[in-house]
C-alpha positions as CSV (number, residue, x, y, z in Angstrom):
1,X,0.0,0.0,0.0
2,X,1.3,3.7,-0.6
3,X,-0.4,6.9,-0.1
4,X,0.2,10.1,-1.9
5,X,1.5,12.6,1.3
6,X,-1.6,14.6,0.8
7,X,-3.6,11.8,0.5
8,X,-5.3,12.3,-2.9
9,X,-4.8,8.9,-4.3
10,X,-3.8,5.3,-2.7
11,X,-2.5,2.2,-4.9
12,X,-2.3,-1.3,-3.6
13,X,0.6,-3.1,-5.4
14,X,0.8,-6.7,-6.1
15,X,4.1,-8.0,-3.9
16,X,4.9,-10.6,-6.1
17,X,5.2,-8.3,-9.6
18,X,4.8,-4.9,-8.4
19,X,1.8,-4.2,-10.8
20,X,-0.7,-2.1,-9.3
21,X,-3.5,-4.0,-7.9
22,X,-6.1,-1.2,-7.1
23,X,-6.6,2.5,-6.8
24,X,-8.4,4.7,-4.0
25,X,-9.3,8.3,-4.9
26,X,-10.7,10.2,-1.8
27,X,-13.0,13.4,-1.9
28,X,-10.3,16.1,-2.3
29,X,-8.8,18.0,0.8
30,X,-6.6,20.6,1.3
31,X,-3.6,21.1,3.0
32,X,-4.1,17.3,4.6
33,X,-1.9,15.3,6.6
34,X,-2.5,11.4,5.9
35,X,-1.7,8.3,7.2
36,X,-2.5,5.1,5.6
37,X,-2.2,1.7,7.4
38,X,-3.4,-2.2,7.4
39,X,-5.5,-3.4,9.8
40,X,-6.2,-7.5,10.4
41,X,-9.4,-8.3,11.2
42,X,-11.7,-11.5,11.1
43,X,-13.7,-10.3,8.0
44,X,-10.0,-10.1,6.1
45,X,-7.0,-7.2,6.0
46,X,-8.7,-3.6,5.3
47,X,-6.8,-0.4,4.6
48,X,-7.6,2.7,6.8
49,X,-6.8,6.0,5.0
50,X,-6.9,8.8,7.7
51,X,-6.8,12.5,6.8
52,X,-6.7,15.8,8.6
53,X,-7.1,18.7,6.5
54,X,-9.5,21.5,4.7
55,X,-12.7,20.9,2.3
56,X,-12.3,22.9,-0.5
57,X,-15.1,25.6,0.6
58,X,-16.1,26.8,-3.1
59,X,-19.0,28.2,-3.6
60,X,-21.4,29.3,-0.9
61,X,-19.8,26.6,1.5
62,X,-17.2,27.9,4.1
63,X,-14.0,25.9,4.2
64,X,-13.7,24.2,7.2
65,X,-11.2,21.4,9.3
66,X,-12.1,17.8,9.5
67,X,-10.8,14.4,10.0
68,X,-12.0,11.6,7.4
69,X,-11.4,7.7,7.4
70,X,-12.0,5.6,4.7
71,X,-11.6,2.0,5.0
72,X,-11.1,0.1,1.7
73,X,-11.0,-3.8,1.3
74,X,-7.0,-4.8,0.6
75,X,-8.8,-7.7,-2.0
76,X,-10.4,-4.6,-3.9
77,X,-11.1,-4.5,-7.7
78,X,-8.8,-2.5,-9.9
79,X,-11.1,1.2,-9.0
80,X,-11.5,0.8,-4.9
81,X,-14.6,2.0,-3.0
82,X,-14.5,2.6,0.5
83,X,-16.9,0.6,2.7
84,X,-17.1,2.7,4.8
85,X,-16.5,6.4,4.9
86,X,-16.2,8.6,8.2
87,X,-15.7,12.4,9.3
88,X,-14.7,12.7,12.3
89,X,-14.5,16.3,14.6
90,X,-11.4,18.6,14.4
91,X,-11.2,21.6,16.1
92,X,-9.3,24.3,14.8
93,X,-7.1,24.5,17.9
94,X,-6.4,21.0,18.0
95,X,-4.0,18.6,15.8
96,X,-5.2,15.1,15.6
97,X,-3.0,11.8,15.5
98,X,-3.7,8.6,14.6
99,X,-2.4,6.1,16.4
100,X,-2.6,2.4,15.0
101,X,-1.2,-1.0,15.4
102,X,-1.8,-4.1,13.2
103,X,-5.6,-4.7,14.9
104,X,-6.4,-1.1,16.3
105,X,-7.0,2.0,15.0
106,X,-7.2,5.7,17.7
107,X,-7.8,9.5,16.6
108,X,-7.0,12.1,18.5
109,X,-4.3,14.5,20.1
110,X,-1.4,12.7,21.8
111,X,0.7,13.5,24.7
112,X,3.2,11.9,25.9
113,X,2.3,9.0,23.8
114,X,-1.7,8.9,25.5
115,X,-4.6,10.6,24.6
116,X,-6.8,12.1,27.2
117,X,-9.5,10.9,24.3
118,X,-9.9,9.9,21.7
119,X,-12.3,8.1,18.7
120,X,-11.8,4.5,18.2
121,X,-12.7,2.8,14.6
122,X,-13.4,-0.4,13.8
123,X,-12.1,-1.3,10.6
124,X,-14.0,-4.3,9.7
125,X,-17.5,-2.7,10.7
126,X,-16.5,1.1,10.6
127,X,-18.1,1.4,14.1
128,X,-17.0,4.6,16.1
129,X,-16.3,5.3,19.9
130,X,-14.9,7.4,22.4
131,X,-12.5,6.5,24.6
132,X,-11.1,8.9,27.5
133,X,-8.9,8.9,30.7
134,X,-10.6,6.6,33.4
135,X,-10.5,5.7,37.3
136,X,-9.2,2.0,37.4
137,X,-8.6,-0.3,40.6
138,X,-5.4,-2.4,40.0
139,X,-3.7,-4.6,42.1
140,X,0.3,-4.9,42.5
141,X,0.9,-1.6,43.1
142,X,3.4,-1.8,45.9
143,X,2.0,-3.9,48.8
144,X,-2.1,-3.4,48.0
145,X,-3.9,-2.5,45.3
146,X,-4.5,1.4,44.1
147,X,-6.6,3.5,42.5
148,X,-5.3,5.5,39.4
149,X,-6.2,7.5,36.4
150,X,-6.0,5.4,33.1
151,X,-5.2,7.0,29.7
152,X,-6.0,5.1,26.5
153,X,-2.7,4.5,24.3
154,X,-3.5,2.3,21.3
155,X,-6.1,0.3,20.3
156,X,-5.5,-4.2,20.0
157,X,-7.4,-6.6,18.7
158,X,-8.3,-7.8,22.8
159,X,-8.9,-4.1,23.3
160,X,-7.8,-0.4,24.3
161,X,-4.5,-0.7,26.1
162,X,-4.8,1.9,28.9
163,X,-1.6,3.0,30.8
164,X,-1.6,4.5,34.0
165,X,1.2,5.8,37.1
166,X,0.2,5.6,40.8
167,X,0.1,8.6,42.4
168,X,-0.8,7.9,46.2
169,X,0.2,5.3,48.5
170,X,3.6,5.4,47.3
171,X,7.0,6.8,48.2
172,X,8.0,8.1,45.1
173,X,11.5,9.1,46.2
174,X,12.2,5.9,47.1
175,X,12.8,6.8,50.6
176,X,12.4,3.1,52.2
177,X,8.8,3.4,51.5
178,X,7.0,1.7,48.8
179,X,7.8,2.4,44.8
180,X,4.8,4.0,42.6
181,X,3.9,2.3,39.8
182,X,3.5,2.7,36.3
183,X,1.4,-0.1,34.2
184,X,-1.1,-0.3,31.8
185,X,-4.6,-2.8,31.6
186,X,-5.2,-4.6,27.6
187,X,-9.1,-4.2,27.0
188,X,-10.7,-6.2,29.8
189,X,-8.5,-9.3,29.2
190,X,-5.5,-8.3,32.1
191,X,-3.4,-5.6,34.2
192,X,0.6,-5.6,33.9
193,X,1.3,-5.7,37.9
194,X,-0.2,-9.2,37.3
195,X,2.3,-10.2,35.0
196,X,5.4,-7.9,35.6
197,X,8.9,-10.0,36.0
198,X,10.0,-10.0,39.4
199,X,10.3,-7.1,41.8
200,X,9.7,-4.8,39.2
201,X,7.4,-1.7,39.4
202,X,7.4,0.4,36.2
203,X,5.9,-1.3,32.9
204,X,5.4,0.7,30.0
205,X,3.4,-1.2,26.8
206,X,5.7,-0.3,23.6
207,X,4.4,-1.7,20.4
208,X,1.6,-4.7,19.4
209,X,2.6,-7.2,16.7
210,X,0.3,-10.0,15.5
211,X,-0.3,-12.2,19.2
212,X,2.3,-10.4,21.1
213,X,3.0,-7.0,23.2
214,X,6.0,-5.7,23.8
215,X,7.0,-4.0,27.1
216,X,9.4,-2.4,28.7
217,X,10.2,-2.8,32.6
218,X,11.7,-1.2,35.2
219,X,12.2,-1.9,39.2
220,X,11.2,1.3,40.4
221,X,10.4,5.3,39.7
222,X,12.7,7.1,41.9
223,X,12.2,10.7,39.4
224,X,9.6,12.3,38.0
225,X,11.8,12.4,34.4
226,X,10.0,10.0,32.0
227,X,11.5,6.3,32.1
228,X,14.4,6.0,30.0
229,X,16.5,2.8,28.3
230,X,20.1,3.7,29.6
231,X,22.9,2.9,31.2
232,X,22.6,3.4,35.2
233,X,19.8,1.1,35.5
234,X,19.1,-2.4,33.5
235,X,15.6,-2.6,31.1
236,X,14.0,-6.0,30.8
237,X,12.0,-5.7,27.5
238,X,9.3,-8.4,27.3
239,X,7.0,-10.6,25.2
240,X,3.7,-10.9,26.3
241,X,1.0,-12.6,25.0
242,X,-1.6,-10.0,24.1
243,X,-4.7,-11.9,24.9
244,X,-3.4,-13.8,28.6
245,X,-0.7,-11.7,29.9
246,X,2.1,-14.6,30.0
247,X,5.6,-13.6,29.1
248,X,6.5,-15.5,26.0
249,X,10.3,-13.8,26.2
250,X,12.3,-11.7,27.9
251,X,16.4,-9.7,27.8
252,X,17.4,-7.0,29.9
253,X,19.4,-4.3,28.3
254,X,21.4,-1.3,28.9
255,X,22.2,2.2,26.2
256,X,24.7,4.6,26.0
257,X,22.3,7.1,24.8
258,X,19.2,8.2,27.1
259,X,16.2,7.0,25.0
260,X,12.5,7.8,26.3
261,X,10.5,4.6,26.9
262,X,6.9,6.2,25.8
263,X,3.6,4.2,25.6
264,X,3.8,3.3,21.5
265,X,7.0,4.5,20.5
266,X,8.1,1.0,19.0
267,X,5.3,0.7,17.3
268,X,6.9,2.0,14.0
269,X,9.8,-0.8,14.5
270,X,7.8,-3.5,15.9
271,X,7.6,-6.6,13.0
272,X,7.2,-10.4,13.1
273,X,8.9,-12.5,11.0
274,X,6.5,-14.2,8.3
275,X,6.6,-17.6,10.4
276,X,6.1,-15.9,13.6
277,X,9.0,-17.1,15.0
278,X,10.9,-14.4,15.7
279,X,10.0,-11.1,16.6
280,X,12.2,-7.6,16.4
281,X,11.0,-4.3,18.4
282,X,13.1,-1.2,18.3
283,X,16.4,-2.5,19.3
284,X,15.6,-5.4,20.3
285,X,15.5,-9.1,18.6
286,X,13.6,-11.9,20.1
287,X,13.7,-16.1,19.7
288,X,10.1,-16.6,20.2
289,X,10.8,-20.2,20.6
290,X,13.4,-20.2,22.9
291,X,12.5,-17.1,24.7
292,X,15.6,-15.7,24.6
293,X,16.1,-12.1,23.1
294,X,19.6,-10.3,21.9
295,X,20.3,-6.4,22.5
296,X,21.3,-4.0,19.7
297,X,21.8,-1.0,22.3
298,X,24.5,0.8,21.9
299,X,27.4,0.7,24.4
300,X,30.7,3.3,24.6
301,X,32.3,1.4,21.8
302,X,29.4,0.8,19.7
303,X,26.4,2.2,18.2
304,X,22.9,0.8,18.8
305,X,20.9,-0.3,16.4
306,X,16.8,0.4,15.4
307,X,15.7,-2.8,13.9
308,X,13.2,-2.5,10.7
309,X,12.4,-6.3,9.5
310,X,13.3,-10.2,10.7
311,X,13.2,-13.2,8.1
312,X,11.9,-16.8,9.1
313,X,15.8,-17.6,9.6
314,X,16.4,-15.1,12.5
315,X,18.2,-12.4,9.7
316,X,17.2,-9.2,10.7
317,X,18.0,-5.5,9.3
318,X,18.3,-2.0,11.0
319,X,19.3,1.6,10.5
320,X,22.3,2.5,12.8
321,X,21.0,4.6,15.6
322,X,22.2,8.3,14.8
323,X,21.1,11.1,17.6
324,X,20.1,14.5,16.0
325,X,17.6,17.0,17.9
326,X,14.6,14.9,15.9
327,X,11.8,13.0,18.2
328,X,12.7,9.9,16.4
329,X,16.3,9.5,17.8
330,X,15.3,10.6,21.5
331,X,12.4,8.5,21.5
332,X,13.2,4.6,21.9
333,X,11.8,2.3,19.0
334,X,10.6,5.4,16.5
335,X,12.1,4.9,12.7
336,X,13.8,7.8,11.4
337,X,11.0,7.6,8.0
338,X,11.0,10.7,5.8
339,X,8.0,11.6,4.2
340,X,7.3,12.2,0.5
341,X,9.3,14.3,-1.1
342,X,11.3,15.6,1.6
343,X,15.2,15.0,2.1
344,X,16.8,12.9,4.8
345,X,20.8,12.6,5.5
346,X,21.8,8.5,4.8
347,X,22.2,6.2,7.8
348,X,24.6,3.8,8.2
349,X,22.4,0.2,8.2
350,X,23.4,-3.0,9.7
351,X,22.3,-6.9,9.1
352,X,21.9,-8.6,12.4
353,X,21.4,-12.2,13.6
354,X,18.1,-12.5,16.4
355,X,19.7,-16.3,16.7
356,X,23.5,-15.3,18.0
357,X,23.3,-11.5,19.4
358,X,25.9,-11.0,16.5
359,X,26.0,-7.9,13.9
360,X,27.5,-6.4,11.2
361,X,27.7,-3.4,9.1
362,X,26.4,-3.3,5.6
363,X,28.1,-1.2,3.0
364,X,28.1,2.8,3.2
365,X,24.6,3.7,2.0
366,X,22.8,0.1,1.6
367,X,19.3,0.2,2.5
368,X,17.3,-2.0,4.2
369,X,14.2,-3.6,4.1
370,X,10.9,-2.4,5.9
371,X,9.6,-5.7,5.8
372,X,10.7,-9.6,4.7
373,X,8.4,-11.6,3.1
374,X,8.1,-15.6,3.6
375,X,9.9,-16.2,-0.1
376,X,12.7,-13.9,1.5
377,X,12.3,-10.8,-1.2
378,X,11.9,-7.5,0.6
379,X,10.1,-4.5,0.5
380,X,12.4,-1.6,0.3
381,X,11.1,2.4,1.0
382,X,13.6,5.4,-0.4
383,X,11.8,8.6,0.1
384,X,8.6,8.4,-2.3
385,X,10.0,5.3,-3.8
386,X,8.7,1.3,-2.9
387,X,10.4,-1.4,-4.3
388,X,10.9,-5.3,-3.7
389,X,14.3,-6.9,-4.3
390,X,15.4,-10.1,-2.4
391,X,16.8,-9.3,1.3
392,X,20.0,-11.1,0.7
């Protein structure tokens, strides 16, 4: 799938010989931002366009902001219709996001990677709700359980994922007194203090991919800085599975470099192999089937590594981590993508085993796939340009 940056037209392209499968064309906006993702679901994979922009206002009719979805079946004909079409509010002081994984689609401003609320969608019926900040009663949190203020974060197949941070009963200074916690509760299915790895108080959910969430944990809050992955205090990241809980795997790692652990910043580097074997999340690799995982952090010799795609062998691919004053380096797990037609310095990319914990460079401006498919060709993004050549 590939959207045009202002949304005007999306084409669906056949993997196998790159001919164009379908096209989309949109009632016109202006000035729009777009987003265009795919969303599994059990009537079959559907393409959400989101906009944010103008209508045209010719005529007698004023010109005015709005948010549109269109949801378009990925097995389309060659001229796509949308089945279903929606316009959402957008005030004029307010920018909306979308935030989406692979089975859940949210609207709305973000902060701090939660909304205070937000409009969930239902791709495969187009149904429409709100969701906003809620009182929850969780258990785990320090001795007894607490009562906190739950934001929504992204949207799951089992559910909203809602994060949360204790605020009383808790010594947050870490003065001999109990540690406040941070977690987060998927849908109605289960809360994180009932499934954090030992002794540890701070979970924060990172990315969804297929059956599996990724987290990140911490033993305790002793600041009132955002978490962080670096290197005065271990990170376990974790496996869990998205509908139970369990921990599927697990690796604790350390950075050089002080990247923010934000509700949904992996998101963007979160991808299962096409077996489901192996999983990679920001710079992280895992062995599903062992339940081992291998850091790509970066230490005082070497640089870390933001993983973009895993093959069924364990092979995966990554952009070298490079820190600039953009929200994508200071952010842990958030690919460095340039939009359409702008321009964006080349990175330094790496191929990486998820098997061994080894690495190595690739030659100076090699790029890398975004995604490996099962027959091992990969799909390769250069600006405004997607192409498929084998991953090897």
């Amino acid at each position: 799938m590939q959207a045009a940056a202002d949304g005007s037209r999306v084409r669906a392209f056949s993997l196998a010989s790159g001919e164009t499968e379908w096209t989309f064309t949109p009632k016109a906006l202006t000035s729009a931002r777009t987003g265009v993702f795919v969303q599994e679901s059990k009537a079959g994979e559907k393409v959400v366009l989101a906009r944010q922009g103008k209508t045209s206002g010719s005529g007698l009719n004023a010109s005015h902001r709005t948010t549109t979805i269109d949801v378009i079946a990925a097995d389309s004909a060659s001229k796509a219709t949308a089945d279903h079409h929606l316009v959402l509010e957008a005030p004029d002081d307010t920018a909306a996001s979308f935030t989406t994984t692979d089975s859940g689609f949210l609207v709305g401003p973000v902060t701090g990677g939660v909304h205070e609320k937000a409009v969930a969608v239902d791709a495969a019926t187009g149904a429409q709700r709100v969701v906003q900040t809620k009182t929850l009663t969780v258990s785990g949190c320090g001795a007894g359980s607490c009562t906190v203020q739950a934001s929504p974060a992204f949207a799951t197949a089992q559910g909203v994922v809602f994060t949360f941070q204790q605020q009383d009963g808790c010594d947050q200074w870490a003065g001999g007194g109990t540690p406040c916690t941070y977690g987060f509760q998927v849908g109605d299915a289960w809360t994180s203090t009932s499934f954090a790895p030992g002794d540890m108080h701070v979970g924060i959910p990172l990315a969804v991919a297929g059956q599996y969430l990724v987290a990140a944990w911490h033993t305790s809050d002793t600041q009132t800085d955002p978490p962080a992955l670096s290197d005065t205090k271990k990170t376990t990241l974790a496996v869990h599975d998205l509908a139970t809980g369990k921990i599927k795997a697990q690796v604790s790692c350390t950075s050089a470099e002080g990247l923010t652990l934000q509700p949904g910043s992996a998101q963007s580097s979160t991808r299962l192999s096409p077996s489901g074997d192996f999983l990679v999340s920001g710079q992280v690799g895992f062995d599903l089937a062992t339940g081992r995982g291998h850091c790509f952090t970066s230490t005082d010799s070497t640089k870390g590594i933001d993983l973009t795609a895993v093959a069924d062998d364990g092979t995966a691919y990554g952009i070298v981590h490079a820190v600039d004053d953009t929200e994508a380096t200071s952010l842990y797990g958030r690919l460095p993508i340039a939009q359409d037609g702008t321009d964006t310095p080349e990175r330094d990319s790496a191929r990486v085993s998820v098997r061994t914990g080894t690495a190595k460079a690739l030659p100076a401006a090699a790029e890398v796939p975004m995604y490996v498919a099962a027959d091992g060709h990969g799909v390769f993004r250069t600006r405004d340009v997607v192409a498929v050549y084998p991953a090897s």
